[in-house]
Every structure is written in structure tokens, then in C-alpha cells.
Backbone bond lengths (Angstrom), bond angles and torsions (degrees), N, CA, C in turn:
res aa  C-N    CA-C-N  psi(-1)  N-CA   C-N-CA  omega(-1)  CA-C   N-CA-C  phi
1 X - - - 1.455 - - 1.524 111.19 -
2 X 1.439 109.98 -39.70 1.328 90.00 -178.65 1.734 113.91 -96.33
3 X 0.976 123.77 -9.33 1.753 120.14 144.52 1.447 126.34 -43.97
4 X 1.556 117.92 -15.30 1.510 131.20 -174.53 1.458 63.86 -106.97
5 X 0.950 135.35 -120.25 1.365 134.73 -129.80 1.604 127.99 -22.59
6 X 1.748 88.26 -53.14 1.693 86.15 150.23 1.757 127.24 -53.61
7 X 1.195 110.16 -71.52 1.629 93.36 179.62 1.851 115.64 -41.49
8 X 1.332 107.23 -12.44 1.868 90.49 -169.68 1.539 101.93 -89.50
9 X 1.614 119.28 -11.80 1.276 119.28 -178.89 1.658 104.24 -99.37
10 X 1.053 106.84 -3.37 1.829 104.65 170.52 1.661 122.04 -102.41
11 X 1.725 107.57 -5.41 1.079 100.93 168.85 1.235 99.87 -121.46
12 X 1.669 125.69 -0.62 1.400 97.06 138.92 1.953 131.46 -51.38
13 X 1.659 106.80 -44.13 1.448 98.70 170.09 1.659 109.46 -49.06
14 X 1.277 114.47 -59.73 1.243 112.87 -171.28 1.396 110.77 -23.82
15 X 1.649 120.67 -64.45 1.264 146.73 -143.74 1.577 83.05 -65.76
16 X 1.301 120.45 -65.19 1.395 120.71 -166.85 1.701 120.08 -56.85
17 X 1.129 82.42 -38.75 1.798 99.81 168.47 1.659 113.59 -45.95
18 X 1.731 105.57 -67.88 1.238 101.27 179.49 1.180 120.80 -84.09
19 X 1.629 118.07 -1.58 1.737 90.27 164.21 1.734 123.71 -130.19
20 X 1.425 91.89 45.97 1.381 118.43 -164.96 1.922 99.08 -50.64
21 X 1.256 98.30 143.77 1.488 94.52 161.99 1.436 113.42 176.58
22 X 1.094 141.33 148.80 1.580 126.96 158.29 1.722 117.33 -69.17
23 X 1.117 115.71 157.44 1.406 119.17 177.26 1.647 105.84 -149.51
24 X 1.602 107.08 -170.11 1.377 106.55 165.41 1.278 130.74 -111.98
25 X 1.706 96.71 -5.10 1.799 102.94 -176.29 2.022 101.42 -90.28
26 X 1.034 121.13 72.69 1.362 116.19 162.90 1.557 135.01 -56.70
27 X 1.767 104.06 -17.62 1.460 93.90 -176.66 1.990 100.38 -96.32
28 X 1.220 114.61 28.30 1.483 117.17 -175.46 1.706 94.53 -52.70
29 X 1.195 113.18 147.14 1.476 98.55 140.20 1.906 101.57 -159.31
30 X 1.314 111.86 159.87 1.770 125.33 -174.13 1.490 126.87 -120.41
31 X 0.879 124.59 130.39 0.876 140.97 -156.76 1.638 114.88 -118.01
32 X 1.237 126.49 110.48 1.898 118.43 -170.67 1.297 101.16 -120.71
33 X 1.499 108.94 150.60 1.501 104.74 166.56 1.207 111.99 -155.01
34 X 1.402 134.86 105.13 1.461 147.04 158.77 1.352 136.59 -82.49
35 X 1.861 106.10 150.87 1.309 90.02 -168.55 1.821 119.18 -75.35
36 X 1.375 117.21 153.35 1.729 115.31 -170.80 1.855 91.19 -57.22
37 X 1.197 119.37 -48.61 1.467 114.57 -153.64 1.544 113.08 -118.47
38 X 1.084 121.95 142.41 1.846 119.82 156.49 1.363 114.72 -130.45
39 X 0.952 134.56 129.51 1.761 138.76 -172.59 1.727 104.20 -111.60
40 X 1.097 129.35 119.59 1.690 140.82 169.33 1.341 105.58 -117.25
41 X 1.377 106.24 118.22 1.474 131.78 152.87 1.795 118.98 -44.97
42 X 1.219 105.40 125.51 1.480 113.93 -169.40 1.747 112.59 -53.26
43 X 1.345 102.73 -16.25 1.921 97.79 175.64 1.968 104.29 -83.91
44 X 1.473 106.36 -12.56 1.626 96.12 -179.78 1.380 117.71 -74.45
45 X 1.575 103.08 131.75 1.611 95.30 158.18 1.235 107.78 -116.91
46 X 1.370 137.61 57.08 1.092 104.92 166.09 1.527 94.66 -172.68
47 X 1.466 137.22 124.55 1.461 150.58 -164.43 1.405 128.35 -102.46
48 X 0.850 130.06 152.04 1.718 135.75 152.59 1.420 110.41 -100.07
49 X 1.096 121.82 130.18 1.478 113.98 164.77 1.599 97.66 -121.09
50 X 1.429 120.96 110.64 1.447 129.43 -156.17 2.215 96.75 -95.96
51 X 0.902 100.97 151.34 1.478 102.61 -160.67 2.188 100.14 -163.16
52 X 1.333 106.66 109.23 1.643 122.81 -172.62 1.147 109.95 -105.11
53 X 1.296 130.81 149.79 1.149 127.53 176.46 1.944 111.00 -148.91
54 X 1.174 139.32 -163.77 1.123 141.30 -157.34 1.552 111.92 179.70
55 X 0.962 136.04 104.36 1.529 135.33 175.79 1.771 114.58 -122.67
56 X 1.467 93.24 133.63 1.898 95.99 -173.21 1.644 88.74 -118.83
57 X 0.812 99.22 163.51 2.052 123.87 172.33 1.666 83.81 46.59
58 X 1.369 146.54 54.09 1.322 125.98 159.32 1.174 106.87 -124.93
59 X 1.526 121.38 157.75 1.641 128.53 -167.19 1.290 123.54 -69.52
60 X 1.364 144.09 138.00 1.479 132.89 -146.43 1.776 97.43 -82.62
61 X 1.256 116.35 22.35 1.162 95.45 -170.49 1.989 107.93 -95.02
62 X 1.038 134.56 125.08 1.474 123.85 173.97 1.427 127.59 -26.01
63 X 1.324 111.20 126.82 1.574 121.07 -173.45 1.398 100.45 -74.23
64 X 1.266 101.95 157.83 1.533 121.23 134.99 1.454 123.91 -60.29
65 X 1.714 91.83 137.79 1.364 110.73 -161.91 1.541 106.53 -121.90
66 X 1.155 123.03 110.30 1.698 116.84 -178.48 1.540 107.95 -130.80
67 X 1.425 119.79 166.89 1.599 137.27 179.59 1.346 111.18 -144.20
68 X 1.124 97.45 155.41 1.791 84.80 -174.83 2.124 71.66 -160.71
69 X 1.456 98.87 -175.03 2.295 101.46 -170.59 1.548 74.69 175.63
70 X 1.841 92.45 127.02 1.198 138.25 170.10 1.697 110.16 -71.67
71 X 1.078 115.55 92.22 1.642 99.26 168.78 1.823 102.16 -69.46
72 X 1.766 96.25 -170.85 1.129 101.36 -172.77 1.814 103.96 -82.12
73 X 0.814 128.08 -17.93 1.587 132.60 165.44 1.706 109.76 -118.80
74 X 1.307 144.76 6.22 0.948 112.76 163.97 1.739 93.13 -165.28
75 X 1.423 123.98 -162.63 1.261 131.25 -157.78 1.614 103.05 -155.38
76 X 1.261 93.94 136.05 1.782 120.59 -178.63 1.190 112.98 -98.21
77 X 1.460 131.54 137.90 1.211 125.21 130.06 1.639 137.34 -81.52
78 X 1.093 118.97 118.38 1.772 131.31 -167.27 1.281 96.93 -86.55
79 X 1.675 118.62 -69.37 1.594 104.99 -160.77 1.628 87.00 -127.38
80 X 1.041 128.20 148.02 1.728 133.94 169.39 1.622 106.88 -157.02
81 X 1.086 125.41 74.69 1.882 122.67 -40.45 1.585 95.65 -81.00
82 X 1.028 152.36 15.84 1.578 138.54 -177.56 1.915 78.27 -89.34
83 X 1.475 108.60 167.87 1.432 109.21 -176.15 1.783 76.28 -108.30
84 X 1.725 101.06 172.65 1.589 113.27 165.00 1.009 106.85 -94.46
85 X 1.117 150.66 -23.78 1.446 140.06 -163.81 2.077 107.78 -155.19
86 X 1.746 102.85 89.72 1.614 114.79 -161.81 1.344 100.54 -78.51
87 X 1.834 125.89 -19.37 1.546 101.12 157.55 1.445 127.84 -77.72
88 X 1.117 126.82 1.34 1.727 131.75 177.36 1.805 109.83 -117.61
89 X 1.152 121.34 -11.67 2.071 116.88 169.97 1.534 99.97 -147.14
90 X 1.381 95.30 133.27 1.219 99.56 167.99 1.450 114.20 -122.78
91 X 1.089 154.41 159.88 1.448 150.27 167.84 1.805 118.81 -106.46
92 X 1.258 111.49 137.90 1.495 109.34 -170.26 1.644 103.32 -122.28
93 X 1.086 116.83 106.20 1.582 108.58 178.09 1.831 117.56 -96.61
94 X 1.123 105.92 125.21 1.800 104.56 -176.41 1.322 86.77 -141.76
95 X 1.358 105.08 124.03 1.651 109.59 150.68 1.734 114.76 61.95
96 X 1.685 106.76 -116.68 1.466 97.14 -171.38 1.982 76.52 -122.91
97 X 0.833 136.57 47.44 1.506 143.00 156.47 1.660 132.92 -126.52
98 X 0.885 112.77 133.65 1.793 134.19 -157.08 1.643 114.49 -116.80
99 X 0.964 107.99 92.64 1.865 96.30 175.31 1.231 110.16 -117.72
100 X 1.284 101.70 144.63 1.498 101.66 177.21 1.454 125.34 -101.33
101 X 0.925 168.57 68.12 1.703 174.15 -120.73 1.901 106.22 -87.94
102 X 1.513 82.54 104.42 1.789 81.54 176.12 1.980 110.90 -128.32
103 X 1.574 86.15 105.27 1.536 93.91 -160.89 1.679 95.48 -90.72
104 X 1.631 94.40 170.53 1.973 101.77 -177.05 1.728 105.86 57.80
105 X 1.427 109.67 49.25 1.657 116.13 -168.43 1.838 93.89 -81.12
106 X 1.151 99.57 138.36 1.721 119.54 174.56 1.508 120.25 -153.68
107 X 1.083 111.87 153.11 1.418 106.20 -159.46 1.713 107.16 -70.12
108 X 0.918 133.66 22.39 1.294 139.18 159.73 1.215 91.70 -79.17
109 X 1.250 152.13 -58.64 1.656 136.92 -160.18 1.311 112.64 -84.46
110 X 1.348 107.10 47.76 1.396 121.47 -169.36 1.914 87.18 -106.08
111 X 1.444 109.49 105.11 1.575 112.34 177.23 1.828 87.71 -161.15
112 X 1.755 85.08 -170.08 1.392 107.11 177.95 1.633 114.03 -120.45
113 X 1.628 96.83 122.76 1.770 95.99 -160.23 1.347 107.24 -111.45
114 X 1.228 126.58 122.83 1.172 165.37 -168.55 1.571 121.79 -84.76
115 X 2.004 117.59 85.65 1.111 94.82 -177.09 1.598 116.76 -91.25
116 X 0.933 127.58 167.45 1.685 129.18 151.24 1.308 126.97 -109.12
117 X 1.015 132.42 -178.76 1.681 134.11 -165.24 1.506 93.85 177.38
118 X 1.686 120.65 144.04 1.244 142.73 -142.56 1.286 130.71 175.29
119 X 1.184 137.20 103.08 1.170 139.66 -164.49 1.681 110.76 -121.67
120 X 1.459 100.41 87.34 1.338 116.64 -177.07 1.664 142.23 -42.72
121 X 1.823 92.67 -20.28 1.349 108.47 169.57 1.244 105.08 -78.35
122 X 1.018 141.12 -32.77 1.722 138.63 163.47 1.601 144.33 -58.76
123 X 1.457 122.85 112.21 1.179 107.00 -158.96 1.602 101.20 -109.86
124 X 1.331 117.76 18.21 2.150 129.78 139.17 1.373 112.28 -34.49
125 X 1.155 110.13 123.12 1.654 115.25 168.22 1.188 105.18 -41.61
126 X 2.002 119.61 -63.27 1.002 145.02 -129.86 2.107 90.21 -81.52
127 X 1.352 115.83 -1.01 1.309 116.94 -166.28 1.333 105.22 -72.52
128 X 1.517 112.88 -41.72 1.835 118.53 -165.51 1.625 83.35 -119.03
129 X 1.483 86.66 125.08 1.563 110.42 160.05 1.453 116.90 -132.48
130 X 1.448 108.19 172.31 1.605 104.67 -179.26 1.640 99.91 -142.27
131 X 1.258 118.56 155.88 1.336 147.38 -150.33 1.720 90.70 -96.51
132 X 1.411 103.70 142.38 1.634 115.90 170.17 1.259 108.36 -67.76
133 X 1.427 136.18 -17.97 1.551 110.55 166.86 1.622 85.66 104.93
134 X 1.965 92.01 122.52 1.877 100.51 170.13 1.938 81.99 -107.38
135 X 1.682 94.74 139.43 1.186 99.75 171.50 1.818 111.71 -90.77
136 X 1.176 131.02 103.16 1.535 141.30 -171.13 1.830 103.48 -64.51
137 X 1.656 117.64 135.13 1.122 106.14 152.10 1.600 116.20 -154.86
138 X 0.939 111.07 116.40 1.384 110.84 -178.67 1.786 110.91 -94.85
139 X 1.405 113.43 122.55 1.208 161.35 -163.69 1.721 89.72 -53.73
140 X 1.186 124.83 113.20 1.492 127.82 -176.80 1.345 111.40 -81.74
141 X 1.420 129.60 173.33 1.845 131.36 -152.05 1.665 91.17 -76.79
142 X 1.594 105.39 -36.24 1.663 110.04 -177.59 1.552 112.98 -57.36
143 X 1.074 95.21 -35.15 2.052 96.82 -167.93 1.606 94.71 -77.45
144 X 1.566 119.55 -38.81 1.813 107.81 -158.69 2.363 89.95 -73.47
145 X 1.503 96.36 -48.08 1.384 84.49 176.98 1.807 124.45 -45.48
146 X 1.078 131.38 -51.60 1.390 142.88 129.42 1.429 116.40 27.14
147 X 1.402 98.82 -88.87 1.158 127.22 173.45 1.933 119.58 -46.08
148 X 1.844 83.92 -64.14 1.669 82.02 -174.98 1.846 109.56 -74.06
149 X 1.155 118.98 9.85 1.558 139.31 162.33 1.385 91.55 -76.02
150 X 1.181 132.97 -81.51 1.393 122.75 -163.13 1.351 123.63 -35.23
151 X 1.751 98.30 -51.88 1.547 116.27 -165.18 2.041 89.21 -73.90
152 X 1.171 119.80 -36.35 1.471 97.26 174.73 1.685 111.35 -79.65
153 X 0.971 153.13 -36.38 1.072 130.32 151.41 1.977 142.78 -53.60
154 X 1.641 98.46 -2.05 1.584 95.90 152.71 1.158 106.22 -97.45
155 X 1.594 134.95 -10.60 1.228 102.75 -174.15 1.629 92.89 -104.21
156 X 1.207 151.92 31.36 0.899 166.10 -154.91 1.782 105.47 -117.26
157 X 1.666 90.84 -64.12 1.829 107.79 172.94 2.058 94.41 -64.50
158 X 0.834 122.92 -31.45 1.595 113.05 -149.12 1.975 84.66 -81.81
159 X 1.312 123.59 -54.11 1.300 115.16 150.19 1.570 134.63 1.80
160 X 1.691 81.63 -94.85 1.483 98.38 176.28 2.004 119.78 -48.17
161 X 1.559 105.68 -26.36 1.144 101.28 -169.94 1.661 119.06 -91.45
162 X 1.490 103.91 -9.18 1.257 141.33 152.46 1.222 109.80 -41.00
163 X 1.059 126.17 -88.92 1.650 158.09 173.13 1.141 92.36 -27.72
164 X 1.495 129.58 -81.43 1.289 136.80 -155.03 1.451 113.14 -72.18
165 X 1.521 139.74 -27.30 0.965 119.26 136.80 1.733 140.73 -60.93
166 X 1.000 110.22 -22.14 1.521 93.24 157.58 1.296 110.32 -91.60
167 X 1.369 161.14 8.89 0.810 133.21 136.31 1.960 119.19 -59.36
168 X 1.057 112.03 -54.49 1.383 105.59 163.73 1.238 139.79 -40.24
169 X 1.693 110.23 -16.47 1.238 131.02 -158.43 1.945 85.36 -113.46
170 X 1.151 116.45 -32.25 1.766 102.84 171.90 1.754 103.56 -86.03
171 X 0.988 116.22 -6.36 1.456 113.82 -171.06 0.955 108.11 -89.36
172 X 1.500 128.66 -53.45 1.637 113.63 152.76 1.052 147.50 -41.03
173 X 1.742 115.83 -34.44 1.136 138.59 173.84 1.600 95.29 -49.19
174 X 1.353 128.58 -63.64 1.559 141.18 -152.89 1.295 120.79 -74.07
175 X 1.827 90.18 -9.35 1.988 101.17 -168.23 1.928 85.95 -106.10
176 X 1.055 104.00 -36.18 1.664 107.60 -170.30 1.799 118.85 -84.41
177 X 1.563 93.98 -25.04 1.607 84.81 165.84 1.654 139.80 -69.16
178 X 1.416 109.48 -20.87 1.562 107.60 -164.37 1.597 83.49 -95.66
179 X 2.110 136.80 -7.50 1.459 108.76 157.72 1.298 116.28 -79.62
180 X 1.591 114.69 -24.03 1.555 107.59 177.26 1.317 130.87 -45.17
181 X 1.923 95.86 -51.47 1.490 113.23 -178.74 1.919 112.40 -70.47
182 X 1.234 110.36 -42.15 1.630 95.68 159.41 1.086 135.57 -51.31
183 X 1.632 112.38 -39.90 1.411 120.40 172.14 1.634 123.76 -58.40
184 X 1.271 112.14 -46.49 1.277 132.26 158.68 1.299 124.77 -52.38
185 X 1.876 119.57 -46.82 1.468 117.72 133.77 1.678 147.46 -13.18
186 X 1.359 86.55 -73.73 1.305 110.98 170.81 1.628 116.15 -52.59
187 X 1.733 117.85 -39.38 1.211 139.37 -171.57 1.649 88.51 -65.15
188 X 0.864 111.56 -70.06 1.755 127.47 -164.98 1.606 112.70 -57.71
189 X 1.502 104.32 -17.17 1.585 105.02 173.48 1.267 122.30 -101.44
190 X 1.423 98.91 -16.27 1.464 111.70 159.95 1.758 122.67 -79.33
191 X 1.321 107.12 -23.76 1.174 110.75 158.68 1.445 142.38 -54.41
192 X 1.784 72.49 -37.83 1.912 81.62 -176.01 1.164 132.10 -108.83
193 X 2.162 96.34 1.11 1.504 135.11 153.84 1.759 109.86 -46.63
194 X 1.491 103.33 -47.77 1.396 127.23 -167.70 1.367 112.25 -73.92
195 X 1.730 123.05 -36.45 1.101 114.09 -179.50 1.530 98.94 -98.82
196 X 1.243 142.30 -5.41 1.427 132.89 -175.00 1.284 95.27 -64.74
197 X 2.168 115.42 -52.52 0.792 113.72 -155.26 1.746 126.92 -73.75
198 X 1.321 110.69 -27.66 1.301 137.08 157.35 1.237 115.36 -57.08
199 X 1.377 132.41 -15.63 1.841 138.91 179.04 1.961 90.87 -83.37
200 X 1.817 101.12 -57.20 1.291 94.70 -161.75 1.606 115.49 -78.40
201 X 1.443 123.01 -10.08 1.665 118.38 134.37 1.014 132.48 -42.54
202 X 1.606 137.03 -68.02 1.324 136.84 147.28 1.873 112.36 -11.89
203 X 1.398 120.24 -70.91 1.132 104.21 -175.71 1.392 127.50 -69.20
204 X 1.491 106.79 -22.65 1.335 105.08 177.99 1.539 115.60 -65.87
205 X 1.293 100.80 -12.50 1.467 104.94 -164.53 1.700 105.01 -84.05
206 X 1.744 95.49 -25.10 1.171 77.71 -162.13 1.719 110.32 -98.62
207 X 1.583 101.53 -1.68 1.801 112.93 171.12 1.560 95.52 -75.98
208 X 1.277 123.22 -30.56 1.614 98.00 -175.82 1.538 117.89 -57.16
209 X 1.806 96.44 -38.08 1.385 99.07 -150.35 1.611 102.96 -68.74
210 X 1.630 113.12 -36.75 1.219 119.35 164.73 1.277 136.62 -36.43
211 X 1.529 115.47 -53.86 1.774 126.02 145.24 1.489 102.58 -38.94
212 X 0.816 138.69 -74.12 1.516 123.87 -159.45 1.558 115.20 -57.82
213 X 1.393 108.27 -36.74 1.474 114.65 163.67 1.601 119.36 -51.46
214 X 1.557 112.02 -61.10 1.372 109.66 168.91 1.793 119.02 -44.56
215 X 1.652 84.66 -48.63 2.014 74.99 172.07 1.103 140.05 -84.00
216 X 1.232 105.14 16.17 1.495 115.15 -177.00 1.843 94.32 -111.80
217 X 0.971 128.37 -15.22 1.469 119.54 171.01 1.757 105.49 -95.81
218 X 1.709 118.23 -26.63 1.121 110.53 159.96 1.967 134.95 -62.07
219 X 0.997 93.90 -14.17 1.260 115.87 170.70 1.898 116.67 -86.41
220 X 1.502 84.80 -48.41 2.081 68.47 -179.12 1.206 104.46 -79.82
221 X 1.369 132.14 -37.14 1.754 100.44 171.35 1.499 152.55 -2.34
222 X 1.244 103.15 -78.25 1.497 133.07 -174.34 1.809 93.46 -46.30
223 X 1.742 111.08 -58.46 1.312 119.48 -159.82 2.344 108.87 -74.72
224 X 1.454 90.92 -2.82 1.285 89.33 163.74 1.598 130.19 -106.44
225 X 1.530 106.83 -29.50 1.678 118.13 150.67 1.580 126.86 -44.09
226 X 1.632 114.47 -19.32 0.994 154.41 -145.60 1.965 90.80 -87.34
227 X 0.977 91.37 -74.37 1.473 144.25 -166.05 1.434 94.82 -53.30
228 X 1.183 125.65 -65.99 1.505 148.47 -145.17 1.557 97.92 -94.08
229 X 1.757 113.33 -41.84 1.531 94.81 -176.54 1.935 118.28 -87.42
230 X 1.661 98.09 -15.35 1.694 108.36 176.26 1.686 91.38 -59.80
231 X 1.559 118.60 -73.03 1.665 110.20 167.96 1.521 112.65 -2.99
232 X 1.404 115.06 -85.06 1.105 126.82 -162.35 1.534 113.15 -42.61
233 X 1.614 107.50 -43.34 1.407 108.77 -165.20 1.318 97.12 -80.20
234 X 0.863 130.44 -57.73 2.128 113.95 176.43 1.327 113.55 -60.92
């Protein structure tokens, strides 16, 4: 941290260096603000590095726009403001927004990029400022493999957990069917316990009633032989 700090106070000299000048707007002053981080996926080639700024009391005329990226031992200049190399950065100026365009991206351009902003008619400190630095990293072939490892091993578990409930789900089936079918057995013998037994009510009912018939004609007999031989004798 404090090796960045040094480089951010030496290209502040820089900054002043190259856009030294007297002017008349002295109460300019700027204001930058970038994001700390950007993360790129190993299939991107090609970036924004987004970079804002804000200027009060400064002349409507368009600033200077520069970049410069901290390696891990030393520091580049990209644009001051012409870029060094116009097939790999490009710069986009709109309004109070700054992007920088870094095409053919590989994890070598893995640094911390540094915008500035500057308004040359101004001879205010507060005119040229520089940006805290987005730290860039694009995601190496190991990390995206990684990843699509992960995503095949949940759907891998989501599988397996698949599987294993229906197997559990036929395994019960195989332990619970031969009580179902007894139970259901059992139901059906009681059923037919129920109607045997209800058939042999019915008949009993209906041999009783028959006995009583026979004895009720065994009974009037006697009292009509009865009858027929007193006749006879008078």
C-alpha cells in the first residue's frame, strides 16, 4: 500500500509536469471516482474500465484524459493522453464519464489502472486529479474449469439423490406389498366369512319356519280323526 501510494504521488508530479500551464480559471477543482474492483471471465476479451469525474469553477472546454496501471513492480503509461499501443486501449470521452477499452484481455493485464482528468487551462492544484485505481482481474483457465466442476458436481449430487429415492421408493413398495395383499386377503375372507355366515341364517330361518309348518299340520290331525269317528258312533 504504501508503494501505491508512492507511485499515485509521482504521477501526480507527472500529471502536473505534462500539463503544466498558467490559465485564468484558478478556482477549478476535480473530483474522480472509480470502481475498487472489476472481475472478467476467462472467455472475455475485451473490457470497460469505467472512470467519473466532477469539475466545479473549471472552463467548459474538455479535459485531458490520461491512464497510466501499476504492475506489481513497476507502472505504465497507456494514454498521456495519446494511448501507446491504439490496437490494445482505447479511450471514450462522454460528458463527466471516461472508459477505457482494453481489447485481446489476458491475464497478464491483471494490474491496477489509474485514471486522471485535467484541465489544462487551469493553473489550481485542485484542477488535475487522479483516480484510486480499479484493481482488474481476469479469472484464469484453472478458476473457469473450477467452476464448471462445481456446476457438474451439483448436478451430479442432484442425480444421485434422484436415483436414490426411487430406489427407496421401490424398496418399500417390495417390503409393503406381500402386507398389503394379506391385508386385503384377510379383508376378502372376512367378506366371504360374512356372507357364508348370513346364507346359513337365511336357511336356518327358513328350515325353522318349515318345522313349524309341519307342526302345525301335525297337530290338527289327531283333532279331526277325532271328529269323524264321534260322527260315526251316533
Amino acid at each position: 500500500m504504501a508503494s501505491f501510494n508512492k507511485l499515485k504521488n509521482m504521477l501526480m508530479l507527472v500529471l502536473h509536469w505534462i500539463l503544466y500551464g498558467a490559465g485564468s480559471t484558478d478556482t477549478c477543482q476535480v473530483t474522480i471516482t472509480q470502481p475498487r474492483f472489476q472481475e472478467a471471465e476467462y472467455s472475455t476479451h475485451t473490457v470497460f474500465l469505467t472512470c467519473t469525474f466532477s469539475a466545479f469553477g473549471c472552463s467548459s472546454s474538455p479535459p485531458q484524459v490520461l491512464w497510466f496501471r501499476f504492475l506489481s513492480k513497476k507502472h505504465e503509461d497507456l494514454c498521456t493522453p495519446r494511448c501507446t499501443d491504439h490496437q490494445k486501449y482505447k479511450v471514450h470521452l462522454s460528458k463527466n464519464s471516461i472508459l477505457l477499452q482494453i481489447n485481446n484481455l489476458t491475464v497478464d493485464d491483471n494490474a491496477v489502472y489509474i485514471c486522471g482528468v485535467a484541465f489544462s487551462d487551469s493553473s489550481s492544484p485542485q484542477s488535475k486529479q487522479t483516480g484510486d485505481g480499479t484493481v482488474l482481474t481476469k479469472a484464469e483457465k484453472q478458476h473457469s474449469n473450477r467452476k464448471l466442476g462445481f456446476i457438474f458436481m451439483v448436478i451430479t449430487t442432484t442425480l444421485l439423490f434422484l436415483y436414490s429415492a426411487t430406489v427407496f421408493t421401490f424398496f418399500l413398495v417390495y417390503k409393503l406389498k406381500p402386507k398389503l395383499l394379506k391385508k386385503r386377503g384377510n379383508e376378502d375372507q372376512r367378506t366371504e366369512n360374512c356372507k357364508i355366515t348370513s346364507g346359513r341364517k337365511i336357511f336356518q330361518a327358513i328350515a325353522q319356519e318349515l318345522q313349524k309348518q309341519r307342526y302345525t299340520e301335525h297337530c290338527q290331525q289327531p283333532e279331526d280323526l277325532e271328529d269323524d269317528t264321534v260322527y260315526q258312533n251316533r
